[in-house]
C-alpha positions as CSV (number, residue, x, y, z in Angstrom):
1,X,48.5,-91.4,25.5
2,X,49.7,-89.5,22.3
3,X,47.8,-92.4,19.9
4,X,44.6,-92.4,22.0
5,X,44.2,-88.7,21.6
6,X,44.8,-89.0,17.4
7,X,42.5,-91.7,17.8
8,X,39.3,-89.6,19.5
9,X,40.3,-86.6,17.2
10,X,40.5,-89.4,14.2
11,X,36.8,-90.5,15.7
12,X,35.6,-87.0,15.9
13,X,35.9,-86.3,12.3
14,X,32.6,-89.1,11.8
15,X,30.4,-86.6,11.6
16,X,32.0,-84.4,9.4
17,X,33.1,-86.9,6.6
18,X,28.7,-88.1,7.0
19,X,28.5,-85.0,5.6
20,X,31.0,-84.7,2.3
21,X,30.3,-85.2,-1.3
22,X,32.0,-88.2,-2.6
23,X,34.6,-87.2,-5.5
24,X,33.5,-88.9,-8.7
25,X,35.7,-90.5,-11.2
26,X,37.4,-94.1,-12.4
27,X,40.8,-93.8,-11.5
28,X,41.8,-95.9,-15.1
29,X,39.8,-93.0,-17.3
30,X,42.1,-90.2,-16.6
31,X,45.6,-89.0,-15.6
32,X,44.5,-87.0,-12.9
33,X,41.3,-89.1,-11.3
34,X,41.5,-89.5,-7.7
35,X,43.3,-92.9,-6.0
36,X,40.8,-94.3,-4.4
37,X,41.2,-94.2,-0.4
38,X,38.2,-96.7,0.5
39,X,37.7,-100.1,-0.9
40,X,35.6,-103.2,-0.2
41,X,34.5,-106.3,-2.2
42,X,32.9,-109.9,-1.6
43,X,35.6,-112.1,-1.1
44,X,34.5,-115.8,-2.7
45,X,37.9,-117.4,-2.9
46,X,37.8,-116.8,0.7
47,X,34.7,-118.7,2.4
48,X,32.1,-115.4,1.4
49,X,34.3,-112.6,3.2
50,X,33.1,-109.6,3.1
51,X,36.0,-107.0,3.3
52,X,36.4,-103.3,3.3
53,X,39.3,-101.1,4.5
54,X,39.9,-97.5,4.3
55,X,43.6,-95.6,5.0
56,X,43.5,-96.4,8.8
57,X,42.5,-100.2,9.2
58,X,40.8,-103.0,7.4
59,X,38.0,-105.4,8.5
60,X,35.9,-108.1,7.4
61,X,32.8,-109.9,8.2
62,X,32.2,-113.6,7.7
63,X,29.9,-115.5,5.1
64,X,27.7,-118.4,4.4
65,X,30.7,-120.4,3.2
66,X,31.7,-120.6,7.0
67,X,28.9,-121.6,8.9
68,X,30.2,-125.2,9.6
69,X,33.3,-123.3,11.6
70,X,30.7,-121.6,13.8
71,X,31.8,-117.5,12.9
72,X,29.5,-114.9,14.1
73,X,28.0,-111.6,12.7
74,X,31.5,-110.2,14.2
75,X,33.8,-108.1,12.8
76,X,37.5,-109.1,12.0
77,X,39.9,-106.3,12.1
78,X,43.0,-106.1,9.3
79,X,46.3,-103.6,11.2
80,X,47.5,-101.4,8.1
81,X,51.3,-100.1,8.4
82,X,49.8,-97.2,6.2
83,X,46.9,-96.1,4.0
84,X,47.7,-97.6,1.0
85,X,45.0,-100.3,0.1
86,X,45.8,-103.8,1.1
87,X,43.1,-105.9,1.0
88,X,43.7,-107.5,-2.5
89,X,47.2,-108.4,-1.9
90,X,46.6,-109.8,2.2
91,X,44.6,-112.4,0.2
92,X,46.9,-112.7,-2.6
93,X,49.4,-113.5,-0.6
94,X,47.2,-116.4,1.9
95,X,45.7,-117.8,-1.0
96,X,48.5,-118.0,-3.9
97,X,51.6,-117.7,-2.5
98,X,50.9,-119.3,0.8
99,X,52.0,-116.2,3.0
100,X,49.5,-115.9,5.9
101,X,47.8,-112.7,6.4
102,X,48.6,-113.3,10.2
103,X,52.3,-111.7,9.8
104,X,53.6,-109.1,9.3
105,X,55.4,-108.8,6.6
106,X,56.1,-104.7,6.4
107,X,52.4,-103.6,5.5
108,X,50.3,-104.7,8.3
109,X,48.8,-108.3,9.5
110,X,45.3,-110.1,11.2
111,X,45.8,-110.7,14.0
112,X,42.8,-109.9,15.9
113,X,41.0,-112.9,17.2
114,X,36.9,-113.0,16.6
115,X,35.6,-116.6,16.7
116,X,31.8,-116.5,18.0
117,X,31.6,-112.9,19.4
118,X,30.8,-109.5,17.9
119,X,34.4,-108.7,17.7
120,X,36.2,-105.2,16.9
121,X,32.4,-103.3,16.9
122,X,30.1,-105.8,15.7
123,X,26.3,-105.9,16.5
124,X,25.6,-106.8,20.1
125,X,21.8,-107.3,21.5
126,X,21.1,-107.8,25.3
127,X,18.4,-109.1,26.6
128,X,17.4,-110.7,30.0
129,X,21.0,-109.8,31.2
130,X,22.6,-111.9,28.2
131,X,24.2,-110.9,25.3
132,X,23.4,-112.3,21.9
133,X,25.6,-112.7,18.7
134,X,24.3,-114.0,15.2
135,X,26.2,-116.0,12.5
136,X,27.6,-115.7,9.6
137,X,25.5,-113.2,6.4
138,X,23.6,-114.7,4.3
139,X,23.1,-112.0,1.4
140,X,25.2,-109.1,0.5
141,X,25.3,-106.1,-1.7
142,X,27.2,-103.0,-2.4
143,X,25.0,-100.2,-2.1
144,X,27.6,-97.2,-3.0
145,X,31.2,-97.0,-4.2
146,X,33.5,-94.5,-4.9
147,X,37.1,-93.2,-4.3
148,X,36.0,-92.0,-1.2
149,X,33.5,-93.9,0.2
150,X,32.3,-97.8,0.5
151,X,28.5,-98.5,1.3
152,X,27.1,-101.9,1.9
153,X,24.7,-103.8,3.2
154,X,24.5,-107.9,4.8
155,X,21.2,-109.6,5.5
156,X,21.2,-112.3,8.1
157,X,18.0,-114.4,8.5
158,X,18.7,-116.0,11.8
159,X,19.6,-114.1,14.8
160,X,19.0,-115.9,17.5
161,X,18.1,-114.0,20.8
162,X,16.4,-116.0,23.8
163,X,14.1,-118.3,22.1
164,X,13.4,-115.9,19.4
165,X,14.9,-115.7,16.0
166,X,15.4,-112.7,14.3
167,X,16.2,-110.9,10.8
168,X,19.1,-108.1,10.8
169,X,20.2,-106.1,8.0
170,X,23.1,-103.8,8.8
171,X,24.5,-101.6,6.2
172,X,28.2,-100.5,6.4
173,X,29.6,-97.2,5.4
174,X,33.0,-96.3,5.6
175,X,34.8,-93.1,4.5
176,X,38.2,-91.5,3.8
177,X,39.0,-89.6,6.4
178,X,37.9,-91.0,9.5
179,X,38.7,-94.1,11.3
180,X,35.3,-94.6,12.2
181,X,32.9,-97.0,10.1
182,X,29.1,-96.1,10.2
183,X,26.4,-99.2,10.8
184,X,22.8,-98.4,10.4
185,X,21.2,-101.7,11.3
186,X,17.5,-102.8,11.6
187,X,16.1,-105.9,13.3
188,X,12.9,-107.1,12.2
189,X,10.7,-110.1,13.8
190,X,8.5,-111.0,17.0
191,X,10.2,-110.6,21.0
192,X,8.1,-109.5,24.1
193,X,10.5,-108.5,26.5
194,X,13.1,-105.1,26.5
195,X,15.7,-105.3,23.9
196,X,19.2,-103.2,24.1
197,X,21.0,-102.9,20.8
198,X,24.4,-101.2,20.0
199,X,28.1,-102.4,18.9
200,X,30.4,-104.4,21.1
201,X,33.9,-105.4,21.1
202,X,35.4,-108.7,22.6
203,X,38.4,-108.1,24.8
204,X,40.9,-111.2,25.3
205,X,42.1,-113.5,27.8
206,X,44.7,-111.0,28.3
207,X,42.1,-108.2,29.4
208,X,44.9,-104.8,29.1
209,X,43.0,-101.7,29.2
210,X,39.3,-100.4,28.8
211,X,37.6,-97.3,29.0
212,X,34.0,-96.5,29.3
213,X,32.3,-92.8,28.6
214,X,28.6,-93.3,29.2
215,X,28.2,-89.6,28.8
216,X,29.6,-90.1,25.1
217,X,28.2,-93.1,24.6
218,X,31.4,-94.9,23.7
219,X,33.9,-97.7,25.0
220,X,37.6,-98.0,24.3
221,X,40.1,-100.7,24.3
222,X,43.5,-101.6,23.4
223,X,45.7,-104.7,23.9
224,X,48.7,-106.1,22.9
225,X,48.7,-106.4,19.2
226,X,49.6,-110.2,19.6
227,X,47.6,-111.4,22.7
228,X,46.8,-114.0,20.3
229,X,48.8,-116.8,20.9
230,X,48.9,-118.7,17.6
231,X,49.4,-114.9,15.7
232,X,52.3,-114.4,18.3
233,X,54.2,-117.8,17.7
234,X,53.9,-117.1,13.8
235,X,55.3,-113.3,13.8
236,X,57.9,-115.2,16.5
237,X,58.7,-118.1,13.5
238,X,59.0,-115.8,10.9
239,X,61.0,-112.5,12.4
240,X,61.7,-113.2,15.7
241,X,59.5,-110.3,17.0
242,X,57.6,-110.9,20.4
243,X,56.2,-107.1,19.6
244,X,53.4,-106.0,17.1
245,X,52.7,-102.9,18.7
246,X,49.2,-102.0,20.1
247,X,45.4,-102.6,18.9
248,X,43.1,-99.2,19.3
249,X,39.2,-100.0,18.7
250,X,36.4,-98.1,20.2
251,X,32.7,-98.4,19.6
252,X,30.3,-95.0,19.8
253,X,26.8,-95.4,20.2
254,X,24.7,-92.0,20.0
255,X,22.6,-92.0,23.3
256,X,23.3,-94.7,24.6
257,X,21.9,-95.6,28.0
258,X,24.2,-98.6,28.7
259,X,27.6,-99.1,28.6
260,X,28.8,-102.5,30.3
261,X,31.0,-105.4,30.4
262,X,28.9,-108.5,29.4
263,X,30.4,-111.5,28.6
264,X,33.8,-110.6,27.8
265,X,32.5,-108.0,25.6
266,X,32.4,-104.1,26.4
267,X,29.4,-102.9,24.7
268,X,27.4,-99.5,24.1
269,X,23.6,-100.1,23.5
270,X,21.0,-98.2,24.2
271,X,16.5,-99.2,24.2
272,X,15.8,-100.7,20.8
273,X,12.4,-101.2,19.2
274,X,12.3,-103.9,16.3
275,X,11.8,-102.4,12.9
276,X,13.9,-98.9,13.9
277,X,16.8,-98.4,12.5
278,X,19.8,-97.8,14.7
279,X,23.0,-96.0,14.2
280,X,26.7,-96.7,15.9
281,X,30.0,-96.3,14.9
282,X,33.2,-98.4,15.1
283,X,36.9,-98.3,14.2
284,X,40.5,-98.8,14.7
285,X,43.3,-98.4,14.6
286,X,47.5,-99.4,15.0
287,X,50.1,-97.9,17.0
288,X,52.8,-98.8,14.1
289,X,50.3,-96.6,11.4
290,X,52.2,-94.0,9.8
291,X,50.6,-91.8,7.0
């Protein structure tokens, strides 16, 4: 109960940190430049990731490099043990020493399952009683970077909804100071009938808890931190633990008029009209986080 309160008053503080002025500065140009608390980069030697974090969680979305395997527009979710950066070294360590990302080793782990769904908040449009994912991006670009804040932007051209195909772009902000990311996404292209838009999250096999406040416009969920089997058999292997602690995501969607369970996914969309642009939030966070 404690962690889901921190979390909401974590949550809460979206709308103030929309609202600070970025502190300027290179960290190498002087003694006393601020340490970056946000970071995010294009991750080639890994299939076209696209990874950010800030000092609660990490995440990533998937590229063009990984189409054959089927990803979605989805988002991954990194635990952090704390807020110092991690992104670099998780794939320093898969990569060139052959340590996978998917144990924990002290600072945190992936463990969060996407394969084709919209993940831990991804984009999420229903239509006709269905709900649609897209693939993988296929341009990026980093609108915005800073100690304190990480702005970018994907551009998918093939979003298939119904017999339709549409174009998204959906810019990503995320902040120190909040555990909540900021998407502002537009769809563009031709479809006749009512489309609901928001962010999503995919709950597992092993379904543990979910909340829904349609008043707030904003679902909740937490599992197991190793519901997934082949994570749980590795952190097993390597330490013996059968516990990772527990997974915190939530999804707030201003407004919204829908909050359901479609599909295995608890959503928050609301009435969309193509060529708007539509604001949610998403984040996370882990039970074993300590600042």
């Amino acid at each position: 109960m404690m962690r889901k309160i921190v979390f909401f008053a974590l949550m809460a503080l979206t709308l103030i940190a929309c609202h600070k002025k970025p502190q300027e500065g290179n960290p190498s140009e002087t003694e006393n430049a601020v340490q970056p608390k946000v970071y995010g980069r294009y991750v080639p030697e890994r299939k076209d990731d696209f990874a950010w974090e800030n000092e609660y969680a990490a995440f990533r979305m998937y590229g063009p490099a990984l189409k054959g395997e089927n990803p979605s527009n989805g988002v991954d979710l990194w635990l952090k043990a704390s807020p110092e950066l991690v992104v670099d070294s998780f794939y320093y360590r898969e990569h060139v020493l052959g340590l996978p990302y998917h144990i924990n080793y002290g600072k945190g782990l992936d463990c969060y399952k996407v394969g084709h769904t919209c993940g831990a908040g991804g984009l999420v449009v229903l239509a006709d009683n269905k709900t649609y994912v897209g693939g993988p991006y296929d341009r990026w670009e980093i609108v915005e970077q800073s100690p304190e804040k990480f702005v970018f932007r994907l551009e998918y051209d093939s979003l298939q909804v119904g017999e339709k195909v549409l174009q998204e772009s959906i810019t990503i902000t995320a902040e120190a100071g909040t555990a909540m990311n900021k998407a502002e996404v537009v769809l563009k292209g031709e479809y006749d009938g009512e489309l609901l838009v928001g962010g999503g999250i995919y709950m597992h096999d092993t379904i543990d808890h979910f909340e829904v406040y349609e008043s707030l416009g904003t679902v909740f969920y937490e599992e197991d931190a190793l519901s997934d089997k082949t994570a749980a058999q590795m952190n097993y292997e390597y330490n013996g633990s059968t516990s990772q602690g527990r997974i915190y995501i939530t999804v707030q969607v201003p407004e919204a008029t829908v909050t359901d369970l479609q599909d295995g996914n608890l959503i928050a969309v609301k009435p969309y009209q193509l060529g708007d642009t539509l604001t949610y939030y998403f984040g996370a966070t882990w039970s074993e986080w300590k600042e």
